[in-house]
C-alpha positions in Angstrom: 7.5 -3.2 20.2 9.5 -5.9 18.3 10.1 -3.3 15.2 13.3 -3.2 13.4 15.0 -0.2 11.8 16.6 -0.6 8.0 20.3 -0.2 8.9 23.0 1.0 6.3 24.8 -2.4 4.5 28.3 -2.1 4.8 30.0 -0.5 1.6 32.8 -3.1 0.7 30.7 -6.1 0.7 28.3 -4.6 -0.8 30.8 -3.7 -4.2 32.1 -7.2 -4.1 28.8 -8.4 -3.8 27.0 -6.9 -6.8 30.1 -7.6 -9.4 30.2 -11.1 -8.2 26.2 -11.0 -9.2 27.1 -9.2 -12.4 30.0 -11.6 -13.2 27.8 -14.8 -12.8 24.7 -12.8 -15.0 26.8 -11.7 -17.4 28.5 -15.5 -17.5 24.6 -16.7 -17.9 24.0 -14.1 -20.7 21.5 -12.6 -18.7 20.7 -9.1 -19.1 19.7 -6.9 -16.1 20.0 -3.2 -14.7 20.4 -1.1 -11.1 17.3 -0.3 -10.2 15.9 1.5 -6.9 18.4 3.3 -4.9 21.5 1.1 -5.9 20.3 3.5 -9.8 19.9 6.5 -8.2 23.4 6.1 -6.5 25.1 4.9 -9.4 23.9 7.2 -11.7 23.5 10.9 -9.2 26.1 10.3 -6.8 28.9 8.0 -8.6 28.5 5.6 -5.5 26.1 3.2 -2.8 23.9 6.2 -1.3 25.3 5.7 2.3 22.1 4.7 4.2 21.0 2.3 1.8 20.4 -1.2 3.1 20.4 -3.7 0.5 21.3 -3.8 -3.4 18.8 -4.0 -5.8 18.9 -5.2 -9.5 16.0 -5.9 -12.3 15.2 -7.7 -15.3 12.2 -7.9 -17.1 10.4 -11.6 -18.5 9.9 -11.5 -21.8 12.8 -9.0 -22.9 16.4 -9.5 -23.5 15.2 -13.2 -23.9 14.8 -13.8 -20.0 11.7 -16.4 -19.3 10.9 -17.5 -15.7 12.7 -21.1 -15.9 15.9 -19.0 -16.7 15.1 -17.0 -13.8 15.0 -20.4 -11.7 18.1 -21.7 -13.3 20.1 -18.9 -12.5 18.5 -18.8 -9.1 20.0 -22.1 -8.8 23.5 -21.2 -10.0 23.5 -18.2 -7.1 22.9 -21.6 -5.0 26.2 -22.8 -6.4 28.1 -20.1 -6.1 27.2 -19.7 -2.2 24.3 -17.8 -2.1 21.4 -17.6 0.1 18.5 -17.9 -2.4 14.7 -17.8 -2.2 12.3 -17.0 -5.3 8.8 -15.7 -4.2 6.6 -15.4 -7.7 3.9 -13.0 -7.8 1.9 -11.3 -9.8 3.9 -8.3 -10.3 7.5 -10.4 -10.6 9.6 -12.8 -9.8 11.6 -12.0 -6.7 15.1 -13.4 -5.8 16.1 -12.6 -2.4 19.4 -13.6 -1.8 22.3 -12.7 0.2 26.1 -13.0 1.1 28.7 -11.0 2.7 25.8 -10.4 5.4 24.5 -8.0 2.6 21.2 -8.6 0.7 20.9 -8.5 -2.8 17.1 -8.1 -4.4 17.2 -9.4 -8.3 13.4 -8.8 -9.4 12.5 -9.9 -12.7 9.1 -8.2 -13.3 6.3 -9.3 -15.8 4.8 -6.8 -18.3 1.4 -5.4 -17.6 -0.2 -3.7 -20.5 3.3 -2.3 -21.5 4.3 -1.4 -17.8 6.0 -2.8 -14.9 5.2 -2.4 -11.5 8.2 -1.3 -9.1 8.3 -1.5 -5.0 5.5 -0.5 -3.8 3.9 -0.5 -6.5 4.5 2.2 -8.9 4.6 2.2 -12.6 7.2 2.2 -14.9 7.2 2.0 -18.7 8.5 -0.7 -20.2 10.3 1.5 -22.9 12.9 2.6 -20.9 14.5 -0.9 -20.8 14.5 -1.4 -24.3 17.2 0.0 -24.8 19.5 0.3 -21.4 22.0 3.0 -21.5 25.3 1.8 -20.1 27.2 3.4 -17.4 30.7 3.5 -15.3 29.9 2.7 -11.5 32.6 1.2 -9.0 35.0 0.9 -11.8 32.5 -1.6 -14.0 30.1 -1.2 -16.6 26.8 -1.4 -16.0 23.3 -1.1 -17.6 20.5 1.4 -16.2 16.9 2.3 -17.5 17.0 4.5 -19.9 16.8 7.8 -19.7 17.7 7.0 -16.0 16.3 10.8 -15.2 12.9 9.6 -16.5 12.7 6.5 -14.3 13.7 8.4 -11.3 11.2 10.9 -11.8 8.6 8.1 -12.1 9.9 6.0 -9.1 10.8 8.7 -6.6 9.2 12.2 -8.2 10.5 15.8 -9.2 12.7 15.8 -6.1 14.9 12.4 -6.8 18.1 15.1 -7.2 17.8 15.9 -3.7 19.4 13.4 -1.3 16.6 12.0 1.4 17.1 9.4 4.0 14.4 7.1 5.1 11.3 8.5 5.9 11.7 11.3 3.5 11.4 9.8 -0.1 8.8 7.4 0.9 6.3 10.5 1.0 7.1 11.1 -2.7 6.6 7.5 -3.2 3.1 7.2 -2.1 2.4 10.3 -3.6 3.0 8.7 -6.7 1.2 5.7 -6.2 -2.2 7.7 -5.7 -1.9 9.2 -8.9 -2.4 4.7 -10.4 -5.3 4.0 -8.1 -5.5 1.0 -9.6 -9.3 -0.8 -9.8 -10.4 -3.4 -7.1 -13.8 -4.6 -9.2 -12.4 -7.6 -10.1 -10.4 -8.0 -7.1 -12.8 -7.3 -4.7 -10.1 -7.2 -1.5 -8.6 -4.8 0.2 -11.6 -2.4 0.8 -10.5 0.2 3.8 -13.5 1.4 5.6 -13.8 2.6 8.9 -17.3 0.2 9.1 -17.4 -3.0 9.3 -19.0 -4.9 7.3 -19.1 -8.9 7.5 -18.9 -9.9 3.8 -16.2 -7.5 3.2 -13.7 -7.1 5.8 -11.6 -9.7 7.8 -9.2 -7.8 9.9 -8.4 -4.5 10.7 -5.5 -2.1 12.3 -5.9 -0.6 15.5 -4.1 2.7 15.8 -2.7 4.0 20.1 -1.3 6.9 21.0 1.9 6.7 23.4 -0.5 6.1 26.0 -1.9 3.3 24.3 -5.3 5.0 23.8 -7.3 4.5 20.7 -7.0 7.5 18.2 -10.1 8.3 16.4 -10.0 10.0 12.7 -6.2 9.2 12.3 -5.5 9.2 8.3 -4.8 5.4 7.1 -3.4 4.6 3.5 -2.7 0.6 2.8 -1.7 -0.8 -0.6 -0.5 -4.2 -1.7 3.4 -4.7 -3.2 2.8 -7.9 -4.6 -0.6 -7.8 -6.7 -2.7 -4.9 -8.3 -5.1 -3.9 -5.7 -4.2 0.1 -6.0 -3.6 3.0 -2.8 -6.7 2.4 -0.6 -7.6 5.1 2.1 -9.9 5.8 5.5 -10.0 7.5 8.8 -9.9 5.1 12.1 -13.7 5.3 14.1 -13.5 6.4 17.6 -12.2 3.0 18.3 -9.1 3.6 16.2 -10.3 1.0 14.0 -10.3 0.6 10.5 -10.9 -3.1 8.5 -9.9 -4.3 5.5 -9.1 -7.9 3.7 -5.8 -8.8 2.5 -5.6 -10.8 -0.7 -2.9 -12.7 0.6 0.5 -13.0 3.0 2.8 -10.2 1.9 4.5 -7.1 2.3 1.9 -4.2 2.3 3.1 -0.1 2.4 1.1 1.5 5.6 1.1 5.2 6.2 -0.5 6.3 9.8 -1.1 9.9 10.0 -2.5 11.9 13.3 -1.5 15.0 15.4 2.1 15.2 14.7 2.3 11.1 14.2 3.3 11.0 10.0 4.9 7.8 9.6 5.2 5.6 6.8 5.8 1.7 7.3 7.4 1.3 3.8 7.5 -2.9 4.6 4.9 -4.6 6.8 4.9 -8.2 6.6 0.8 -8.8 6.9 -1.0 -11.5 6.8 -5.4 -12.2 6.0 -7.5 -12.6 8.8 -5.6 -10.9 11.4 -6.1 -7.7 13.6 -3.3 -5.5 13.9 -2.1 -2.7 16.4 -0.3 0.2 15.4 1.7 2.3 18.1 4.0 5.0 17.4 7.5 4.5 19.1 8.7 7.5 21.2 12.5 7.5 19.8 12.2 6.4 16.4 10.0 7.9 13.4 11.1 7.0 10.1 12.8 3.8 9.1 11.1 1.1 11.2 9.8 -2.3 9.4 7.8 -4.7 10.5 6.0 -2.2 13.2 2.3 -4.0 13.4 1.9 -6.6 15.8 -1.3 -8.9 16.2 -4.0 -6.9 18.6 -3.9 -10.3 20.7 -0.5 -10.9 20.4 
């Protein structure tokens, strides 16, 4: 399997990192908060929650005064200030993916949906707690957090966020929350997850092995988009371990695999339409892996 496992950023880069981002956002007169686990750090534990892998800040398009070409022109200022930078726009956001220090840094400047944003995976999040960001102390600096911050964690992780949980253990409560804003595929008219296949409807599917490589039949299957609205969509594999499905486009889905005593959550699958995919649980690692699907042919 050529699956990779999220591993912890290293600490001191990582501080240097994010007030060097905050330094040249701050010298833009751009406002933005912690969001995701560099928040619940920040704000639960006074520091970097030790197995997290990357850094992750926010900003929202159409508050504070941020449009998308600021979003660009600041991408291109990181550029000048050594950064590597890419900007993927969606439907949900703006994404700038950068890195230095061999530490990445996620800035993701969402877009307002009926008075909501829409956080990794896809979860929803009112836009009222970033009217008004509450300021805190972190790492010796100020900085700016949704506020109340114990609202937005309960929204983004559930009633447990108080309770420390490495990979694999959050990402439950995550999911969780995402059934609770099915969100309508009418209009969309992807992403359908049946364990039949049906020509005008489906152009791939996932293929779920045992250890052995054998097909599993009636393993539990849960797929949602991160990047568009297409909602927590559900089967059970056929006896072929097959289930089908069509992607609306090249992205990162959330992929939970359930049989026997097999309960993994891929929390980052880069997929791509009109592919087949196998899944195959790995003997010696469970929780954490990224990028676990490979093409059935490949």
């Amino acid at each position: 399997m050529n699956s990779t496992v999220f591993e912890p950023m290293n600490m001191t880069n990582a501080e240097t990192l994010l007030k060097e981002a905050k330094q040249i956002l701050d010298q833009l007169g751009l406002t933005f908060f912690l969001r995701h686990g560099t928040c619940l750090g920040a704000v639960r534990d006074k520091a970097f929650i030790p197995w997290d892998d990357d850094l992750d800040i926010g900003s929202i398009i159409g508050m504070h005064g941020l449009s998308e070409e600021l979003v660009h022109n600041a991408a291109d200022e990181f550029k000048n200030q050594g950064f590597t930078v890419k900007v993927k726009v969606t439907e949900l956001n703006l994404s700038v993916d950068m890195q230095k220090y061999d530490t990445q840094l996620d800035w993701t400047c969402y877009r307002i949906i009926d008075g909501s944003i829409y956080q990794w995976p896809v979860v929803k999040i009112p836009v009222s707690l970033h009217e008004n960001l509450k300021e805190i102390n972190f790492l010796d600096t100020k900085f700016m957090v949704p506020n109340p911050p114990e609202e937005y964690f309960r929204l983004k992780y559930g009633p447990g966020w108080q309770t420390p949980q490495k990979a694999g253990g959050f990402e439950q409560d995550v999911l969780n929350l995402m059934a609770d804003r099915v969100v309508p595929t009418d209009a969309i008219g992807t992403m359908q997850l049946d364990s039949k296949y049906e020509a005008a409807k489906h152009t791939g599917s996932l293929k779920v092995v045992d250890l052995e490589g054998k097909p599993v039949r009636g393993a539990e299957i849960s797929l949602a988009a991160t990047s568009v609205l297409t909602g927590l969509h559900k089967s059970n594999t056929n006896r072929d371990g097959l289930v089908y499905f069509s992607l609306p486009k090249e992205a990162g889905y959330v992929i939970a695999v359930q049989f026997g005593d097999i309960n993994e959550i891929l929390y980052l699958e880069h997929l791509a339409p009109n592919i087949d995919y196998v899944y195959q649980p790995d003997p010696e690692i469970s929780k954490g892996r990224t990028d676990a699907l490979e093409p059935l042919n490949g």
